[in-house]
DRENBA-99008 format. One record per residue (C-alpha): residue number from 1; x negated, y negated, z. Coordinates in steps of 0.5 Angstrom, whole numbers. Each point is the difference from the previous one (the first is absolute). Example, Ala and Ser with C-alpha at 12.3 -4.5 7.8 and 13.67 -1.06 7.14 Angstrom:
   num      px      py      pz
     1     -25       9      16
     2      -2      -7      -2
This chain:
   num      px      py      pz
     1     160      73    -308
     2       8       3      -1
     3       6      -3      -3
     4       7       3       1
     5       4       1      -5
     6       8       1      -2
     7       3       3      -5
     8       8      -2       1
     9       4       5      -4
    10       7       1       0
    11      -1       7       3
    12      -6      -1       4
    13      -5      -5       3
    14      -7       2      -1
    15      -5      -2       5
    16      -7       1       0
    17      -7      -2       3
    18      -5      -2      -5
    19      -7      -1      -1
    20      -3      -5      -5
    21      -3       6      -3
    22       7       3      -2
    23       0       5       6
    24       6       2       4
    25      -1      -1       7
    26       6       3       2
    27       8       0      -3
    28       7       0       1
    29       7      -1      -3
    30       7      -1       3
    31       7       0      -4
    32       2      -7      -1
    33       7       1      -1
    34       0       1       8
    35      -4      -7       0
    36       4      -3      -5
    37       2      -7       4
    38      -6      -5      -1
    39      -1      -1       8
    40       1       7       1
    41      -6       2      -6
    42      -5      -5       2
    43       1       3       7
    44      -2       6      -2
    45      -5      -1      -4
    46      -3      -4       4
    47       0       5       6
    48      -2       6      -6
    49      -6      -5      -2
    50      -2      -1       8
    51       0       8       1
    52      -4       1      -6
    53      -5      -5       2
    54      -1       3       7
    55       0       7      -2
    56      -6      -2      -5
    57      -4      -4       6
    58       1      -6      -6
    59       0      -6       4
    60      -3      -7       1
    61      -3      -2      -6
    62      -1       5      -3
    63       8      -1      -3
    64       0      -6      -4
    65       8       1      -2
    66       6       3      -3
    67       3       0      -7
    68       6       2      -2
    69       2       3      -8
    70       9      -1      -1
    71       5       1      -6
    72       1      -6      -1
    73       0      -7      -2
    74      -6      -2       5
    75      -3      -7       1
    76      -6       2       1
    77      -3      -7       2
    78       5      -1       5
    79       1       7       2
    80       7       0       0
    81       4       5      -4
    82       5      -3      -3
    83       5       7      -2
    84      -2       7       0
    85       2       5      -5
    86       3       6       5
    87       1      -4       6
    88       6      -4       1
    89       0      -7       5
    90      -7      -2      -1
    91      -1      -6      -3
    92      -4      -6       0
    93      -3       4       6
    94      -7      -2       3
    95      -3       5       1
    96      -6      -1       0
    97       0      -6       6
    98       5       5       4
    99      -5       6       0
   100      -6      -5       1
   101       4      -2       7
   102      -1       6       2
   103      -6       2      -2
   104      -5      -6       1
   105      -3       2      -8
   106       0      -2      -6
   107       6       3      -4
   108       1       0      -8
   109       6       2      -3
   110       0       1      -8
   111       4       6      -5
   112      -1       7       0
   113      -2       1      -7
   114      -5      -6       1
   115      -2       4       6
   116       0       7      -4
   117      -5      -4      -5
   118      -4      -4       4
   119      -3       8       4
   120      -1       2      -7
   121      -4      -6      -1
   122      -4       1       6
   123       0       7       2
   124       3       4      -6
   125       1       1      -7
   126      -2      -8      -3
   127      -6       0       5
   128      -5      -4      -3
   129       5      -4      -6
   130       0      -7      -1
   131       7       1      -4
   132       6       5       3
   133       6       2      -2
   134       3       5       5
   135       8       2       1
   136       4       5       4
   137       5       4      -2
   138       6       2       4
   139       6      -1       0
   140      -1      -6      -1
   141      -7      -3      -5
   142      -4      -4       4
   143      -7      -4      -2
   144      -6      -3       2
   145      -5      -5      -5
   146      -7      -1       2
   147      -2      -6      -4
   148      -8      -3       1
   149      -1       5       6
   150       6      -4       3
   151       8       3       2
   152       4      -4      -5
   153       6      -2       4
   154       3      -6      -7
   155       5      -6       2
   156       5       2       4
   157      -4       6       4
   158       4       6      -5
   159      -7       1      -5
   160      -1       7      -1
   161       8       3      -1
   162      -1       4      -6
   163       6       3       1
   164       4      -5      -2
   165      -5      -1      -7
   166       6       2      -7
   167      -1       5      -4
   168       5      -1      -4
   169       5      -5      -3
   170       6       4       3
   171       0       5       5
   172       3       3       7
   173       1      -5       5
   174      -5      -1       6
   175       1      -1       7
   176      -4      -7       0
   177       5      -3      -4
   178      -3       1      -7
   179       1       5      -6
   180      -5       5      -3
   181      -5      -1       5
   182      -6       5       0
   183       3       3       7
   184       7       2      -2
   185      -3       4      -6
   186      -6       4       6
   187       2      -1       6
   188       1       7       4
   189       8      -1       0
   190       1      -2      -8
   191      -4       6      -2
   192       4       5       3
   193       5      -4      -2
   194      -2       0      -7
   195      -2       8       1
   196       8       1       2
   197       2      -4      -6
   198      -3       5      -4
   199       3       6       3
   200       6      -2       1
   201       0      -1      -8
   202      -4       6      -2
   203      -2       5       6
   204      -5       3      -4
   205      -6       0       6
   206      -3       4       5
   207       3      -6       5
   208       8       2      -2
   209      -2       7       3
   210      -4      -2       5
   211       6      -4       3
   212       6       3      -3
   213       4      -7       0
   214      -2      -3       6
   215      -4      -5      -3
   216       0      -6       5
   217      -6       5       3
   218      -5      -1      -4
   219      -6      -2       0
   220      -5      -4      -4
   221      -6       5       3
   222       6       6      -3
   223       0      -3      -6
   224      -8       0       1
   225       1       7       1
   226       4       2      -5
   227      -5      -4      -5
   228      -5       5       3
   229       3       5      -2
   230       1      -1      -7
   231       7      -4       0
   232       0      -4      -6
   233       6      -4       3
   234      -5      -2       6
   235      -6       0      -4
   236       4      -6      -5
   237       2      -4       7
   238      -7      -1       3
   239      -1      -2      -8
   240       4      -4       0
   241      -1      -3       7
   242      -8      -1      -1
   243       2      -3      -7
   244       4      -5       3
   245      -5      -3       6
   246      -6       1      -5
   247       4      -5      -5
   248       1      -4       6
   249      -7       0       2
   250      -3      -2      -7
   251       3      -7       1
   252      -2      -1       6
   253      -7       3      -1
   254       0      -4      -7
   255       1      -7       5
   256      -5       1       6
   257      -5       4      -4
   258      -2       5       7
   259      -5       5       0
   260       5       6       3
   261       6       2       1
   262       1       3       7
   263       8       4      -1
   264       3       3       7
   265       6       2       4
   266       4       7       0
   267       2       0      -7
   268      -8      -2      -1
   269       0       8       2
   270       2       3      -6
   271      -7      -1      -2
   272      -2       0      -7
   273       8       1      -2
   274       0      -7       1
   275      -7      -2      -1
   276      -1       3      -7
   277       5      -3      -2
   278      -1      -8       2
   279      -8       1      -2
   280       3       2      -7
   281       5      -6       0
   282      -6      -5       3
   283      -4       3      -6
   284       4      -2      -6
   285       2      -7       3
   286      -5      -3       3
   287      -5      -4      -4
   288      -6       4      -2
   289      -4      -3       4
   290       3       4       7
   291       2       5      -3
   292      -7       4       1
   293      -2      -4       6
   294       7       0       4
   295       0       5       6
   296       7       3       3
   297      -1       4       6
   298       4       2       6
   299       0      -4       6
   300      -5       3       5
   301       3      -2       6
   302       6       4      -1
   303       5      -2       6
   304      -4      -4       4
   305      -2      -6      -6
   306       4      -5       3
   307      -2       2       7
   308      -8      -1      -1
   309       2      -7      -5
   310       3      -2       7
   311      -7       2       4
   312      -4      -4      -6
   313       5      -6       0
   314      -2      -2       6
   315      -7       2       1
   316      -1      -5      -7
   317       5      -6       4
   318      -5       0       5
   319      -6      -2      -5
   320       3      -6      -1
């Protein structure tokens, strides 16, 4: 039994062929922004999924459908994207009935980091836990919840941004409208915003000699980097990076009482200069009672979470 999933980024489209165990029967991707017309996507994506399909020999019923991850408002319900993150002119689209049209499949629709949480849950990292938190971080900070076994999705179809949870009273300006926002202090574009800042006013750091004042090419992997080497200036941001995001966390985890932490994305790839520091935080600021017993671990599935989140979206639907 194979399922296809979509991973929509505003780069790339990944597609892949999957099997109910997690395997990959067969992958590919295009550059979305050659696509990046609703009509024109689909189409692609469409005639990307019938080529996959046949180069694998999955056909019949031996393919029970499509899920789609995207970075956006998403009514999952109805399969309708209502805005996306990176892409302009897609909103309230159905996608879901427009992909079903051509495919003659069930097709599901959801977030991108409720699908990077639900392939942790099902093949990766948080396998085997009732109760999950699971976040990305990028550019931007995504997140999952997996409450009673079950992606929590609230309300108004937006549970899980904990990119938007404040650490602070007052604090930098976020893109969602709001200020202090855990994802202006942790994103990729605000640590090396942050980085520069230093710079610019003490200039003592491997970083000033590795750039010479062209501080706009700056990465968070070279501020990983410099902290490898030595670099007290760097080594201070991912501390200060991790202290945030475990602050962060320490409330969410105080609230949903979950069994493991499951931390992914580029600036996960740091590695312990992010994860030292947030097990630290968590430690001191959470109740005693998790402070042994809470798990905080890298995501497993590296890039292609999202994908087999997709995949286990619909292999579960289909239950139903």
């Amino acid at each position: 039994m194979y399922a296809v999933g979509i991973d929509l980024g505003g780069t790339y489209t990944k597609v892949a062929v999957i099997s109910k165990r997690g395997k990959m029967a067969g992958r590919t991707h295009f550059e979305t922004q050659k696509f990046n017309k609703f009509d024109s996507w689909v189409e692609k994506s469409v005639s990307v999924i019938k080529n996959l399909l046949k180069e694998n020999s999955v056909a019949g019923k031996n393919f029970v459908g499509v899920g789609i991850g995207a970075p956006g408002h998403i009514d999952h319900k109805k399969g309708i994207i209502h805005t996306l993150v990176n892409i302009k002119g897609w909103d309230s689209v159905h996608l879901a009935k427009e992909f079903k049209k051509r495919m003659g499949k069930p097709v599901y629709v959801d977030n991108d980091a409720n699908m990077m949480a639900l392939g942790e849950y099902a093949y990766g990292a948080a396998k085997g836990a009732r109760n999950a938190i699971c976040i990305t971080l990028g550019t931007g900070v995504g997140g999952g919840l997996i409450l009673e076994n079950k992606l929590y999705h609230g309300s108004f179809m937006a549970g899980g941004e904990i990119g938007h949870m404040p650490v602070n009273v007052e604090g930098p300006a976020c893109a969602c409208g709001g200020k202090a926002c855990v994802e202006s202090y942790v994103g990729n574009s605000y640590i090396v915003k942050r980085t520069v800042g230093y710079l610019k006013r003490h200039n003592k750091s491997i970083l000033a000699r590795w750039f010479k004042g062209k501080y706009h090419k700056i990465t968070p992997l070279d501020i990983a980097n410099a902290a490898k080497s030595g670099d007290a200036l760097a080594k201070q941001i991912w501390d200060e990076t991790g202290e945030y995001l475990g602050v962060c966390l320490a409330g969410v985890v105080n609230l949903l009482d979950p069994e493991i932490v499951v931390i992914g994305g580029g600036v996960a790839k740091a590695g312990g200069l992010i994860f030292k520091p947030v097990r630290k935080t968590l430690k001191e600021r959470v109740m005693q009672i998790y402070s042994e017993r809470l798990k905080i671990v890298p995501a497993k599935l590296g890039n292609d979470g999202g994908l087999m989140g997709c995949a286990w979206q619909v292999f579960e639907h289909g239950k139903a």
